[in-house]
C-alpha positions in Angstrom: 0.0 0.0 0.0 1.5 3.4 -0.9 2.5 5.7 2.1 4.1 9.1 1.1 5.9 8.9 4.9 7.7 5.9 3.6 10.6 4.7 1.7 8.7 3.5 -1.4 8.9 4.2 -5.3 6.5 2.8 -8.0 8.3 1.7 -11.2 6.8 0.4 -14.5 7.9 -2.5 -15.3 10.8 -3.4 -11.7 8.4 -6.5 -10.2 6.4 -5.0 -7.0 9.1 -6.2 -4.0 11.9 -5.3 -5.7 14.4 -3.1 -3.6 16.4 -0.5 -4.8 19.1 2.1 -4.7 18.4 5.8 -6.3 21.1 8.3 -6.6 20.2 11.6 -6.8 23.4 12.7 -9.6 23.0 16.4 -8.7 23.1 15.8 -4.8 24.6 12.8 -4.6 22.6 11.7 -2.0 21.2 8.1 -2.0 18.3 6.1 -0.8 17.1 2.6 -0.7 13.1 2.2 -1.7 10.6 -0.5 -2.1 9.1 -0.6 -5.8 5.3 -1.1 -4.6 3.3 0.8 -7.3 2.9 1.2 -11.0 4.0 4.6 -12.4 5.4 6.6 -13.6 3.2 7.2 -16.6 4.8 10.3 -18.0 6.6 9.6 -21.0 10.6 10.5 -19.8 10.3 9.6 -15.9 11.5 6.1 -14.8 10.4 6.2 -11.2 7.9 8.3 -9.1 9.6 8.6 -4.9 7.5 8.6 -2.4 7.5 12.1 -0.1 10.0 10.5 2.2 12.4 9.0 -0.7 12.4 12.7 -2.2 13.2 14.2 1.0 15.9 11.9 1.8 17.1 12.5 -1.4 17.0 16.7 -0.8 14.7 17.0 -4.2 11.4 17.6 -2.7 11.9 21.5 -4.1 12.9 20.6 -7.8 9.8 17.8 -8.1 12.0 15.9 -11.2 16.0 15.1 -10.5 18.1 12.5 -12.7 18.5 10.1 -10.7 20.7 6.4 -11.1 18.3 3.0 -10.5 19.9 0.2 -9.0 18.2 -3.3 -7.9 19.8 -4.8 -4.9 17.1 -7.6 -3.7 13.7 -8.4 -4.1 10.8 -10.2 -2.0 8.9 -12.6 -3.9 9.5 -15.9 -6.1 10.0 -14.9 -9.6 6.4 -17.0 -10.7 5.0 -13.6 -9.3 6.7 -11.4 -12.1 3.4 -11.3 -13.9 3.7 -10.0 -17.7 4.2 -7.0 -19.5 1.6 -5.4 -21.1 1.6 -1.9 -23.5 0.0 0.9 -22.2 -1.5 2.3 -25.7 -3.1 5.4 -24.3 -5.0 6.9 -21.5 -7.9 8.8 -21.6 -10.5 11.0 -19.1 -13.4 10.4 -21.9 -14.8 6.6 -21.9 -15.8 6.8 -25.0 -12.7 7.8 -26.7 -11.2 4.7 -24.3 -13.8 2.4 -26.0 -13.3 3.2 -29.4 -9.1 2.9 -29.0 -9.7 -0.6 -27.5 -12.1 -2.0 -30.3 -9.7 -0.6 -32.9 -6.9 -2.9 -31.4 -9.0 -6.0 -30.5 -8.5 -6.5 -34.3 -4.8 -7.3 -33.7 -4.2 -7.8 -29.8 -5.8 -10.6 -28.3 -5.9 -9.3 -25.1 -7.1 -5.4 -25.0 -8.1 -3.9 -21.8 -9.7 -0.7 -20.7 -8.3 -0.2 -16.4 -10.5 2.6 -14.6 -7.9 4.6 -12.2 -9.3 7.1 -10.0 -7.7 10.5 -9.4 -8.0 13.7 -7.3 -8.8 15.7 -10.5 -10.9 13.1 -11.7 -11.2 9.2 -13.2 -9.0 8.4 -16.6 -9.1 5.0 -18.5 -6.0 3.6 -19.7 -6.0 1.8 -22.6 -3.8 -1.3 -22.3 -2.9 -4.3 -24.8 -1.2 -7.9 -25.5 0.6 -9.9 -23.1 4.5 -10.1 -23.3 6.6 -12.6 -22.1 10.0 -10.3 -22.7 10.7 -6.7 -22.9 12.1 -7.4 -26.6 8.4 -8.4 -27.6 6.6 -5.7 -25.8 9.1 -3.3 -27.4 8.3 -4.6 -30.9 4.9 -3.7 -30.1 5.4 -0.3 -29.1 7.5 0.6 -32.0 4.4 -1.0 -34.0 2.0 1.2 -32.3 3.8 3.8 -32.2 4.2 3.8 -36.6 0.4 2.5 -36.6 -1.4 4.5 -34.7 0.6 7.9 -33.7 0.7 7.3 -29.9 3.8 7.3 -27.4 2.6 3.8 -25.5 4.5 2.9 -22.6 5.2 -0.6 -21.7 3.8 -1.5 -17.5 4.6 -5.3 -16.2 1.3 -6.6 -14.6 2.2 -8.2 -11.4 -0.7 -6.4 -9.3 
């Protein structure tokens, strides 16, 4: 469960347990975090810290830093890793969600539309196919990416 008072990042596609090192490369300070969320689904941002990874990092005024990633364990039995999947798009109307998702059930067997709720409001992300590597999901995002003139994002589905 996310807690902004503790040491805990989410990560996109890291499996939920894993633990890791960030380097702040402008402060140079370090922390080690539990990957326990999804995120971060801005195109450009690897990981989103918790309030208390931030702060022990001294970033909390800048909001963004460049940061180094570094796995040093991880919790759970690697059957848990769950697959990727592509993120196609995300969308705050339903019906623009709908209409993405019955375009790709022509080619992805496995399209599906997740409700996430947010302070400003809900959004419907827009997710397809079921990847056993990174090198697969990759092919499809450069394929989506030519096809359909989106910048999809590639999440591992371990929740």
């Amino acid at each position: 469960m996310y807690d902004m008072h503790k040491l805990t990042a989410a990560h996109r596609t890291l499996p939920l347990g894993s633990l890791a090192v960030v380097t702040s490369l402008s402060t140079g300070r370090r922390v080690t975090v539990r990957i326990n969320d999804r995120g971060p689904f801005a195109r450009g941002r690897i990981l989103d810290l918790s309030l208390a990874g931030a702060q022990a990092l001294g970033i909390t005024g800048r909001g963004t830093d460049e940061v180094e990633v570094k796995v040093v364990g991880y919790s759970r039995l690697s059957s848990d890793l769950g697959v990727l999947r592509v993120q196609v798009a995300s969308f705050a109307d339903l019906t623009n969600a709908q209409a993405l998702a019955d375009k790709l059930k022509g080619s992805y067997s496995d399209v599906r539309l997740v409700t996430v709720e947010f302070p400003d409001g809900r959004r419907y992300r827009v997710q397809a196919g079921q990847f056993q590597t990174q090198t697969q999901a990759e092919a499809a995002v450069d394929h989506l990416r030519k096809w359909l003139g989106v910048d999809p994002l590639v999440i591992r589905d371990d929740t």
